[in-house]
py3Dmol code that shows the C-alpha trace and the ligand (Angstrom):
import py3Dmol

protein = """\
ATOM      1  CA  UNK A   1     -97.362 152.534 167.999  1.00  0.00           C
ATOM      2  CA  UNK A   2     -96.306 149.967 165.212  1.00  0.00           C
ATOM      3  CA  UNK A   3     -94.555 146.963 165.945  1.00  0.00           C
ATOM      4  CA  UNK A   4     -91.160 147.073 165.412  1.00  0.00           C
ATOM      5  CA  UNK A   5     -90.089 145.199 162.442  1.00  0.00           C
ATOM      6  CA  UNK A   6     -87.509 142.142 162.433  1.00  0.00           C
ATOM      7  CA  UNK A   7     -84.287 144.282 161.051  1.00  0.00           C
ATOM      8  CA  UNK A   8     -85.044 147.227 163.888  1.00  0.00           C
ATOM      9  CA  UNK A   9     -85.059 143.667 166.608  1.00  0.00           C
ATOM     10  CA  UNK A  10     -81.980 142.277 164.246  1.00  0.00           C
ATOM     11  CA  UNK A  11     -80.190 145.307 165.189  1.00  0.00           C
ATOM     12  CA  UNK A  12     -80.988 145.291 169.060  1.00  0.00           C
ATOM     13  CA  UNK A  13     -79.996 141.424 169.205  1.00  0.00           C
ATOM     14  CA  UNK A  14     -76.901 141.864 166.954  1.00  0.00           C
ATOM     15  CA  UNK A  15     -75.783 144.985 169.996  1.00  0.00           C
ATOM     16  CA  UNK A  16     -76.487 147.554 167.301  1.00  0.00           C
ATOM     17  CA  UNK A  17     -78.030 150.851 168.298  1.00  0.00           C
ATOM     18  CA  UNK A  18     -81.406 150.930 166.943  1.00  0.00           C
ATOM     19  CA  UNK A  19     -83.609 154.247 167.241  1.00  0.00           C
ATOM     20  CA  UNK A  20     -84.382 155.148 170.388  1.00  0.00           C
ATOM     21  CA  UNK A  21     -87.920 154.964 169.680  1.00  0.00           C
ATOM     22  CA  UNK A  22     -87.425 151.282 168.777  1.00  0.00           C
ATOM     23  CA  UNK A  23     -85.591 150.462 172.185  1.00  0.00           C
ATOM     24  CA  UNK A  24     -88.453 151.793 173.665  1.00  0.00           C
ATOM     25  CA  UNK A  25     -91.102 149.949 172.146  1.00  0.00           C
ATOM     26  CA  UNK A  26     -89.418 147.109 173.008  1.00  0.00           C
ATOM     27  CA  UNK A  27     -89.476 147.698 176.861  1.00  0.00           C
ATOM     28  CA  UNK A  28     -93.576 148.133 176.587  1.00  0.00           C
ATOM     29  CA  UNK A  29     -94.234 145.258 173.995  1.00  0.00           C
ATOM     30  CA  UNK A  30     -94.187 141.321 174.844  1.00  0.00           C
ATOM     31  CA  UNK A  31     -94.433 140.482 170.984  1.00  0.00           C
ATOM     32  CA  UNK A  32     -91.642 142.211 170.190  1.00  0.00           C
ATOM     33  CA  UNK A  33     -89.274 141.745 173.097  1.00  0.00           C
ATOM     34  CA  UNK A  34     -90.063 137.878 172.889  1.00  0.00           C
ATOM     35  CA  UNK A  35     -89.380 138.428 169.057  1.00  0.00           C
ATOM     36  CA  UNK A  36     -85.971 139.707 170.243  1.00  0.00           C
ATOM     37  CA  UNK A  37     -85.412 137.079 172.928  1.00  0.00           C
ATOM     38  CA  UNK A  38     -86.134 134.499 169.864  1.00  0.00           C
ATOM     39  CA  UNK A  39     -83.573 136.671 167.436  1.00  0.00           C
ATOM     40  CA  UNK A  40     -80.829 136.730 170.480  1.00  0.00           C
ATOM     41  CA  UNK A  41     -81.246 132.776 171.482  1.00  0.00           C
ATOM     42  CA  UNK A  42     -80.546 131.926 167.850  1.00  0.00           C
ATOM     43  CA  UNK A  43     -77.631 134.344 167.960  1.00  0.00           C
ATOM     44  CA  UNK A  44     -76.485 133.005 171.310  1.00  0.00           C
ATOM     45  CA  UNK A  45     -76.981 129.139 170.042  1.00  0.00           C
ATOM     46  CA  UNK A  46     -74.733 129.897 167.361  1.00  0.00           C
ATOM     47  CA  UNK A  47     -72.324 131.361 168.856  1.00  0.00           C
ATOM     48  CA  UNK A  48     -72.051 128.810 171.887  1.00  0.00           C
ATOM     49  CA  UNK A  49     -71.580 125.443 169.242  1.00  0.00           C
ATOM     50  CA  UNK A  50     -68.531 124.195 170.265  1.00  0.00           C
ATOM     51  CA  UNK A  51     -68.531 121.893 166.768  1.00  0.00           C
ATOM     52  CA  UNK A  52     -68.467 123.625 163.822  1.00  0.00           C
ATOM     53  CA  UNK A  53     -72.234 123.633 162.585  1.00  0.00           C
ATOM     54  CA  UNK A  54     -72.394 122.220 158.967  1.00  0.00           C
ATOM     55  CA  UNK A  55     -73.340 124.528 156.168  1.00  0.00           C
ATOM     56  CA  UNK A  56     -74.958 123.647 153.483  1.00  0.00           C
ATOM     57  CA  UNK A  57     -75.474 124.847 149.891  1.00  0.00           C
ATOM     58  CA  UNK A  58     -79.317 125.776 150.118  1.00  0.00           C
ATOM     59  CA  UNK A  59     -81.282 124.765 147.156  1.00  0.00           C
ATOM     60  CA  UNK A  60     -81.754 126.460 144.181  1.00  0.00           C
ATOM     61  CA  UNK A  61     -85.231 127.737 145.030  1.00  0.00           C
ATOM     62  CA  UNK A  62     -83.731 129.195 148.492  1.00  0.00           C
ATOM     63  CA  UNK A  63     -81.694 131.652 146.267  1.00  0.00           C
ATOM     64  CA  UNK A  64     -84.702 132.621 143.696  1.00  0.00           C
ATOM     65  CA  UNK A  65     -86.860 133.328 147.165  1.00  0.00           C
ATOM     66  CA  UNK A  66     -84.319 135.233 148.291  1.00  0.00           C
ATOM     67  CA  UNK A  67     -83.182 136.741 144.968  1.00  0.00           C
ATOM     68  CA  UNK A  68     -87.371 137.046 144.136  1.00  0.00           C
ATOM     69  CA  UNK A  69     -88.050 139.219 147.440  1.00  0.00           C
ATOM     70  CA  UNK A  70     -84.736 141.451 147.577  1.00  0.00           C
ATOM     71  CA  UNK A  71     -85.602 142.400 143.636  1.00  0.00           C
ATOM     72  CA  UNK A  72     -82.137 140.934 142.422  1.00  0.00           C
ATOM     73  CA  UNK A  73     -82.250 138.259 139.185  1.00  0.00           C
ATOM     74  CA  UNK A  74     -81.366 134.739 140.046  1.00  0.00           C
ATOM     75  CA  UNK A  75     -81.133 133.726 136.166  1.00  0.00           C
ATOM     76  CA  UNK A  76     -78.545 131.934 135.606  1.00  0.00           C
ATOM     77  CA  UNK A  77     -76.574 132.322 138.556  1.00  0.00           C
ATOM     78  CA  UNK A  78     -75.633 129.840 141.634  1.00  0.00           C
ATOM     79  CA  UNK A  79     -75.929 132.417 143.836  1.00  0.00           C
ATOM     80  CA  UNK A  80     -76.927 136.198 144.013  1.00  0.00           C
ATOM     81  CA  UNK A  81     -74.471 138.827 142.341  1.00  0.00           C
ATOM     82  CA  UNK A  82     -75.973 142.401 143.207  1.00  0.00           C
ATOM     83  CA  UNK A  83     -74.902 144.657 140.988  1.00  0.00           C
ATOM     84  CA  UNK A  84     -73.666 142.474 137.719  1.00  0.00           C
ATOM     85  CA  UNK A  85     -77.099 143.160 136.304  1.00  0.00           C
ATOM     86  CA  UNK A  86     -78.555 146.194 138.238  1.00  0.00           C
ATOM     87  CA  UNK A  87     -81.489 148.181 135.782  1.00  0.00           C
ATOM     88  CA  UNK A  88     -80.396 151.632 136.088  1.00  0.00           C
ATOM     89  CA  UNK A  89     -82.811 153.891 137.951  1.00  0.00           C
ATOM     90  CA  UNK A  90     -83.831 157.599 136.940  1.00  0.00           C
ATOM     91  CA  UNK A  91     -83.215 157.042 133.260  1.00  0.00           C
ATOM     92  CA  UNK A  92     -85.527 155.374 130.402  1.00  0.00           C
ATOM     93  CA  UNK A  93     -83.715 152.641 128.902  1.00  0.00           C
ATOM     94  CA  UNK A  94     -81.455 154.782 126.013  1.00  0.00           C
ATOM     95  CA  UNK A  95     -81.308 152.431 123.355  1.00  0.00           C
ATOM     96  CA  UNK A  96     -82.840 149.792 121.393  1.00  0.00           C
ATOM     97  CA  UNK A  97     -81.304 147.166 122.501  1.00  0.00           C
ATOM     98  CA  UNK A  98     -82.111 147.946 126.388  1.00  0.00           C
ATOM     99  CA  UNK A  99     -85.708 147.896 125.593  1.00  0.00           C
ATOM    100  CA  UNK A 100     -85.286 144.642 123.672  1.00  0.00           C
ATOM    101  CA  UNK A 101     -83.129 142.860 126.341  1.00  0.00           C
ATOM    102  CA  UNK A 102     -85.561 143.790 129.578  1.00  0.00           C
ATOM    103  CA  UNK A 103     -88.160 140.958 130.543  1.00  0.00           C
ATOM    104  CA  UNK A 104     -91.922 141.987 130.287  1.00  0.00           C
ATOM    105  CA  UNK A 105     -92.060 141.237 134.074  1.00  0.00           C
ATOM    106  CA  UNK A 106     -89.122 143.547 135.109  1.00  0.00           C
ATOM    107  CA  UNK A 107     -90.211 146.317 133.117  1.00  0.00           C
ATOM    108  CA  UNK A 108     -93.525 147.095 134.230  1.00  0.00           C
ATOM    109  CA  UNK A 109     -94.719 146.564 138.481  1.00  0.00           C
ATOM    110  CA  UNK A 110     -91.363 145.962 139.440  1.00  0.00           C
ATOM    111  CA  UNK A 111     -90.542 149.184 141.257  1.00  0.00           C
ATOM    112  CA  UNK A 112     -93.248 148.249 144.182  1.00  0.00           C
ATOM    113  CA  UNK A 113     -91.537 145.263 144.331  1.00  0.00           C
ATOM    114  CA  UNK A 114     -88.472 146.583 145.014  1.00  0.00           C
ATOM    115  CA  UNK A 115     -89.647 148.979 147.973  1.00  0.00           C
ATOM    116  CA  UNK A 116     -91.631 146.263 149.301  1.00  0.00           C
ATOM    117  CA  UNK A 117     -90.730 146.299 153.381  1.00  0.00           C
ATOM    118  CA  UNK A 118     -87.894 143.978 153.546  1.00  0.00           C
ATOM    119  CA  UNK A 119     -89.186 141.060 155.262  1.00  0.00           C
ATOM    120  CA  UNK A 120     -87.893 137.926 157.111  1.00  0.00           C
ATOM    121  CA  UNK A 121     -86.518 136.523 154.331  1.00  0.00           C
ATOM    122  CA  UNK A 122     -84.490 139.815 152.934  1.00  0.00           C
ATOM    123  CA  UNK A 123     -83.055 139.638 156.586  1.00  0.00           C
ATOM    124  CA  UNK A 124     -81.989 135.867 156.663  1.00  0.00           C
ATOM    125  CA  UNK A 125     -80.170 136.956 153.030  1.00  0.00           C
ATOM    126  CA  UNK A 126     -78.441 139.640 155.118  1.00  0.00           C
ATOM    127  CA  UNK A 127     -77.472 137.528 158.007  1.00  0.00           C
ATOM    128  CA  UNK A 128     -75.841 135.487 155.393  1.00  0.00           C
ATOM    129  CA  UNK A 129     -73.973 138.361 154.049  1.00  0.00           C
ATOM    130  CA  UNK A 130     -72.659 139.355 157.459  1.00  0.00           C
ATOM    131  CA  UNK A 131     -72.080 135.443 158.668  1.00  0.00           C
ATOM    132  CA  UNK A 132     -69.990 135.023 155.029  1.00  0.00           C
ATOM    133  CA  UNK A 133     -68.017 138.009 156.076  1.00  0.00           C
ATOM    134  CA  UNK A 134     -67.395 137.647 159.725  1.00  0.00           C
ATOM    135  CA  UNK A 135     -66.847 134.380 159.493  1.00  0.00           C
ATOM    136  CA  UNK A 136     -69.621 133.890 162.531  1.00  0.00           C
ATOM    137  CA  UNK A 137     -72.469 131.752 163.521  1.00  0.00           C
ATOM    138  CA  UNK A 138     -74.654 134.229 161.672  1.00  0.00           C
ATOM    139  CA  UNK A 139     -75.032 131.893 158.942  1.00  0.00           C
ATOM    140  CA  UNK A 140     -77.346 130.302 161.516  1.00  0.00           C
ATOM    141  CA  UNK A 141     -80.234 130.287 158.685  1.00  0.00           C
ATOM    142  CA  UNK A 142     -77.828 127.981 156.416  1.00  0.00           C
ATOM    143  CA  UNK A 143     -77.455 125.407 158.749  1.00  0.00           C
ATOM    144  CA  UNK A 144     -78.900 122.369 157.366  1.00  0.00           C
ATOM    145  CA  UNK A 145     -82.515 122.154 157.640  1.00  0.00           C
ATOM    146  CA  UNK A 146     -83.146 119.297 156.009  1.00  0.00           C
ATOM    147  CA  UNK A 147     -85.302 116.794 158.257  1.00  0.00           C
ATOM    148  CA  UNK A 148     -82.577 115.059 160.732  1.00  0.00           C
ATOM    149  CA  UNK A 149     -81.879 111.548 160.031  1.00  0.00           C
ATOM    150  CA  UNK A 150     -83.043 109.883 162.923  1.00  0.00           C
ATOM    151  CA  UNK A 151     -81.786 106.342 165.067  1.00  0.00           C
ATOM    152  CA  UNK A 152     -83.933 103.479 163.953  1.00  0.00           C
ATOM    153  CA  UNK A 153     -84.925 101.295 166.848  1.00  0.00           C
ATOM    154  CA  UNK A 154     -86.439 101.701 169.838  1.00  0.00           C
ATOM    155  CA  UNK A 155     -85.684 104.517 172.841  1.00  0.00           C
ATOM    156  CA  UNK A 156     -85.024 103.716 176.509  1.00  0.00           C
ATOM    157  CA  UNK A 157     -86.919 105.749 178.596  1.00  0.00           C
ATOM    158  CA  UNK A 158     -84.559 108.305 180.902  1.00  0.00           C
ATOM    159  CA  UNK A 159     -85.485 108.924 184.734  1.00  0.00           C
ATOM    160  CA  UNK A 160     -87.361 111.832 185.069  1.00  0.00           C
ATOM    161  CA  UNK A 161     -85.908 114.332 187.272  1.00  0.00           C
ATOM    162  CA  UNK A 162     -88.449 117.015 186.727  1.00  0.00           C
ATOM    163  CA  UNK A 163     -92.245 115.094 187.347  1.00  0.00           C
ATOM    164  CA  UNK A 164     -93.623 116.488 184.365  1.00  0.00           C
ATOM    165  CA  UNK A 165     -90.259 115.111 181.342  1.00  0.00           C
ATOM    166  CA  UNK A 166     -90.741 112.283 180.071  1.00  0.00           C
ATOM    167  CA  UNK A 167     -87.417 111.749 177.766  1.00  0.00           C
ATOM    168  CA  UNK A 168     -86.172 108.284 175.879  1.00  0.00           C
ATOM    169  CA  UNK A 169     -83.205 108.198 173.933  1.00  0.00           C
ATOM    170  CA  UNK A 170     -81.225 105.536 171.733  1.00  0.00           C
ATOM    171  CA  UNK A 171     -77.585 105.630 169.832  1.00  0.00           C
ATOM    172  CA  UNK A 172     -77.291 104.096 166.449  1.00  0.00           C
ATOM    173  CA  UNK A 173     -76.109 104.832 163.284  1.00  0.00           C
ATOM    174  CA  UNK A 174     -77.672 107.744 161.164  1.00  0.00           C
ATOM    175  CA  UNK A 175     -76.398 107.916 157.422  1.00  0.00           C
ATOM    176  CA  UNK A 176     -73.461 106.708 158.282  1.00  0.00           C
ATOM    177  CA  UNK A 177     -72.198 108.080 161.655  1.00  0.00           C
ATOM    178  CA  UNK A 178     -73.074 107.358 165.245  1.00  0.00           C
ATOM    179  CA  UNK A 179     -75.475 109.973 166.226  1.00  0.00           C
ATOM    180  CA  UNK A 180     -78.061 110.051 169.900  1.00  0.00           C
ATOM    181  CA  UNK A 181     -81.575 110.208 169.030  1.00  0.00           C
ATOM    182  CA  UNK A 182     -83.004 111.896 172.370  1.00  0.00           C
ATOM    183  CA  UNK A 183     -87.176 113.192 172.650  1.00  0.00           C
ATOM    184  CA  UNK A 184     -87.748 114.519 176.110  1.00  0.00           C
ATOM    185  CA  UNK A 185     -91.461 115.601 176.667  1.00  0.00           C
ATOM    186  CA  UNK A 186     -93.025 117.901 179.260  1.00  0.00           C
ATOM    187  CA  UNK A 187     -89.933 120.232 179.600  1.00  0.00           C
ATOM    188  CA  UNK A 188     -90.383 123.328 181.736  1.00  0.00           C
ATOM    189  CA  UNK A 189     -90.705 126.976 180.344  1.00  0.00           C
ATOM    190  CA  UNK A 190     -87.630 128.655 180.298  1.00  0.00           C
ATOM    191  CA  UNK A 191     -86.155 132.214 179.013  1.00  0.00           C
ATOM    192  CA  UNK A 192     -82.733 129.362 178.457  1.00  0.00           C
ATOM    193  CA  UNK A 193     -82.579 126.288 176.416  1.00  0.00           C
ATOM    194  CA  UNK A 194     -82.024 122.766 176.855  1.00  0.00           C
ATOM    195  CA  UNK A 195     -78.290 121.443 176.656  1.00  0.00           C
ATOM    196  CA  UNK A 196     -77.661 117.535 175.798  1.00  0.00           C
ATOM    197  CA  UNK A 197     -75.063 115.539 177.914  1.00  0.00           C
ATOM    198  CA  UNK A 198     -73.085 112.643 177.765  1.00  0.00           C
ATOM    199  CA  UNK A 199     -72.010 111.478 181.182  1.00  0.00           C
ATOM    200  CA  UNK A 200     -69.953 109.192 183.454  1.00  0.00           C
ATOM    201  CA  UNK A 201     -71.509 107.235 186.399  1.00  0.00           C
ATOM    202  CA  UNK A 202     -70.213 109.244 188.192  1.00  0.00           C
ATOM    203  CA  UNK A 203     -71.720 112.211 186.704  1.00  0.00           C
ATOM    204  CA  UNK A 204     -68.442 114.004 186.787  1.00  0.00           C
ATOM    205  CA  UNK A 205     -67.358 113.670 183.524  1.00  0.00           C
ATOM    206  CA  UNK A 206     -69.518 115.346 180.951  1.00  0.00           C
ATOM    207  CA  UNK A 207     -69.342 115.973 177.086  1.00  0.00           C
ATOM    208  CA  UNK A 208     -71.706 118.647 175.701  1.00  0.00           C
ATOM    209  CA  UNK A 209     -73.604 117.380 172.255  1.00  0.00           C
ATOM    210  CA  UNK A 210     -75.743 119.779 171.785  1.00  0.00           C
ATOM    211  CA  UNK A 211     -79.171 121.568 172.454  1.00  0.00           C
ATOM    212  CA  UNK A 212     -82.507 120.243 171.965  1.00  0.00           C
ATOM    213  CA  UNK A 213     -84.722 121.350 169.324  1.00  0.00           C
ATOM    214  CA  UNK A 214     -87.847 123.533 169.775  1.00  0.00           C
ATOM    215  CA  UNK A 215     -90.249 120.239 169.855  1.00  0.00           C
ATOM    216  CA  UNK A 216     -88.142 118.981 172.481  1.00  0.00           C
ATOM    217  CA  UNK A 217     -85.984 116.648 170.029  1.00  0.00           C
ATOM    218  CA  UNK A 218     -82.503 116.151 168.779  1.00  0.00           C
ATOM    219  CA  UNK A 219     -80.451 113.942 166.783  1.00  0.00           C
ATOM    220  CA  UNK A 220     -76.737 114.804 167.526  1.00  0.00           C
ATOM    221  CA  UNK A 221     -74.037 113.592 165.903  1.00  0.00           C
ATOM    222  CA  UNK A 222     -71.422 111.779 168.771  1.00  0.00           C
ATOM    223  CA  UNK A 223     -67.848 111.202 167.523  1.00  0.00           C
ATOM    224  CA  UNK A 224     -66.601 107.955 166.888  1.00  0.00           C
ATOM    225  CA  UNK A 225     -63.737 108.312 169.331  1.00  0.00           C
ATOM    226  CA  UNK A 226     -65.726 109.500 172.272  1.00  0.00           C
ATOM    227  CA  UNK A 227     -66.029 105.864 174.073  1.00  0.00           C
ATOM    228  CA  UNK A 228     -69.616 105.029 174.971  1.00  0.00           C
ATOM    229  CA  UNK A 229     -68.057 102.598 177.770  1.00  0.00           C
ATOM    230  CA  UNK A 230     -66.938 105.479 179.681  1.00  0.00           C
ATOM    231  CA  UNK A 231     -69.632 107.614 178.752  1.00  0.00           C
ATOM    232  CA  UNK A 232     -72.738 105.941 179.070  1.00  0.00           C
ATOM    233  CA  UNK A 233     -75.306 108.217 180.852  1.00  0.00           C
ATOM    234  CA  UNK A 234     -77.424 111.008 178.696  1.00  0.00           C
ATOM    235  CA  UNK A 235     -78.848 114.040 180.232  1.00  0.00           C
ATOM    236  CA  UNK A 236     -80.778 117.267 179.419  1.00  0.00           C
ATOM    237  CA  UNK A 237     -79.897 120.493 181.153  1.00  0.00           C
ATOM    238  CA  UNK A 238     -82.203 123.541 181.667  1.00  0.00           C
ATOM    239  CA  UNK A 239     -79.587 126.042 180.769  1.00  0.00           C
ATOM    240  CA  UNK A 240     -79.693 129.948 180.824  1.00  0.00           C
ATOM    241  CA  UNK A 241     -77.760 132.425 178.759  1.00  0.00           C
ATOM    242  CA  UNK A 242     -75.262 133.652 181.417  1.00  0.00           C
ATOM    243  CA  UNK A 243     -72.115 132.362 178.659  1.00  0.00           C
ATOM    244  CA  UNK A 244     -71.317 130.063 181.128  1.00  0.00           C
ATOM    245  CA  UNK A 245     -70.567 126.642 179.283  1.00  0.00           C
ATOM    246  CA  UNK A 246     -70.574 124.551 182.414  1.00  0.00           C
ATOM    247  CA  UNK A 247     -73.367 122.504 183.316  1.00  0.00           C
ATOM    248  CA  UNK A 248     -76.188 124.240 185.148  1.00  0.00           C
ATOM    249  CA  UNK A 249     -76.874 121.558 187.635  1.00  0.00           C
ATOM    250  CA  UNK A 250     -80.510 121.774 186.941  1.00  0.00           C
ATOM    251  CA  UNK A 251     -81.446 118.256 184.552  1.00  0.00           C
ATOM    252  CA  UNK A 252     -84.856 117.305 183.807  1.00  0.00           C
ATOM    253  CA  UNK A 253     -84.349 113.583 182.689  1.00  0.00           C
ATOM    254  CA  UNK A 254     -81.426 111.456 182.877  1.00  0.00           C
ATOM    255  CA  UNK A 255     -80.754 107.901 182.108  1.00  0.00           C
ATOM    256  CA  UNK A 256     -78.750 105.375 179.993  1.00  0.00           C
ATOM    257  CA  UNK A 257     -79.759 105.144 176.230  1.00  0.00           C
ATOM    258  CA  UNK A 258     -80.641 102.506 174.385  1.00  0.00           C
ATOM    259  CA  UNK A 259     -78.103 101.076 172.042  1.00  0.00           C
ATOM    260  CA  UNK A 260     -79.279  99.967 168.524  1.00  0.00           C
TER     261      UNK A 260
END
"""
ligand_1 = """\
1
ZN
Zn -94.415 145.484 169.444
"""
view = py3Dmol.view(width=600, height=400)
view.addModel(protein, "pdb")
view.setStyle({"model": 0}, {"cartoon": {"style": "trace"}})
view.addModel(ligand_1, "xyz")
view.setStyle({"model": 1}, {"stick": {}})
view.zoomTo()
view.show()
């Protein structure tokens, strides 16, 4: 049996029925169901920011990708408009003028093009459709993915609390605001993620600033009125999606940060 392709898996993650035989698949298949897992953490990760994320505008080539593999004509235009120039199917152009005013490209080849299997790409496009109209986290793929600024300086190293992480961390200004630069190395395996702390000696007090990235790094923007005094302790939490926002209680390093 095929693999199931990423808008069947979209559907599963987003709690959309797929077809049954898709569902299926999915119970038999590692690929796929860790496809899914990866489709539902991104889901999950957007739902559970407590900060708004920041959007950005993507650039210009983002749009004639997107525009380029869901057939649509990015001339012109900031941002797709399906529709305002649509070729009409199932009739030859009726006039002169049609003929004249169609591009070489789109009149020849272009119908493959437009059947082509919608791919990743065609389903980020979508996922910024829905996220534009429900207002959600599904505008995930718009979240800035520019390369984060980091701290300049050097890390302290953070205690260790699983043998294998090795995690070092500083706080400093990044263009402009106060942001934690935090690597931690050697994390465990998980079907969760790994949450970022702020903390009080005590370890009572805790401020949530985010998740660490897929290579184990962050740079997370702390607000200026959180008080670093109070606050001085970082840790990373092995977290699991259960919706609980609470700290698991299982770390893996934990230390004070350098200040730079
Ligand atoms: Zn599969």
């Amino acid at each position: 049996m095929p693999h199931s392709d990423l808008e069947e898996l979209a559907m599963l993650a987003l709690g959309d029925v797929p077809p049954p035989s898709v569902a299926a698949h999915v119970l038999d298949c590692t690929e796929c169901a860790a496809e899914l897992a990866d489709l539902r953490r991104v889901l999950d990760v957007g739902r559970s920011t407590a900060e708004p994320l920041e959007l950005v505008e993507p650039p210009p080539e983002v749009w004639s990708g997107i525009c380029a593999e869901l057939g649509l004509s990015s001339k012109g235009a900031d941002s797709p408009t399906p529709g305002e120039d649509s070729p009409t199917y199932g009739s030859p152009p009726s006039s002169v003028e049609d003929v004249g005013t169609v591009p070489d490209g789109r009149a020849g080849g272009d119908g493959d093009g437009r059947r082509r299997r919608r791919s990743a790409l065609a389903l980020a496009a979508a996922a910024a459709l829905l996220g534009a109209a429900a207002g959600s986290g599904l505008t995930w793929w718009a979240v800035d993915r520019q390369e984060p600024s980091t701290v300049a300086g050097t890390s302290r190293a953070l205690d260790p609390l699983l043998p294998s992480a090795l995690g070092s961390a500083r706080m400093g200004d990044a263009a402009g605001q106060r942001k934690l630069d935090i690597k931690v190395e050697g994390l465990p395996k998980t079907t969760g993620y790994f949450e970022v702390w702020l903390m009080d000696r005590s370890h009572k007090k805790l401020i949530s600033m985010g998740v660490l990235g897929a290579d184990g790094h962050a740079v997370l923007p702390v607000p200026d009125n959180v008080d670093l005094g109070e606050y001085p302790i970082v840790d990373v939490s092995v977290q699991e999606f259960n919706g609980s926002p609470e700290h698991s209680g299982n770390s893996v390093v934990r230390g004070a940060f350098a200040s730079t």
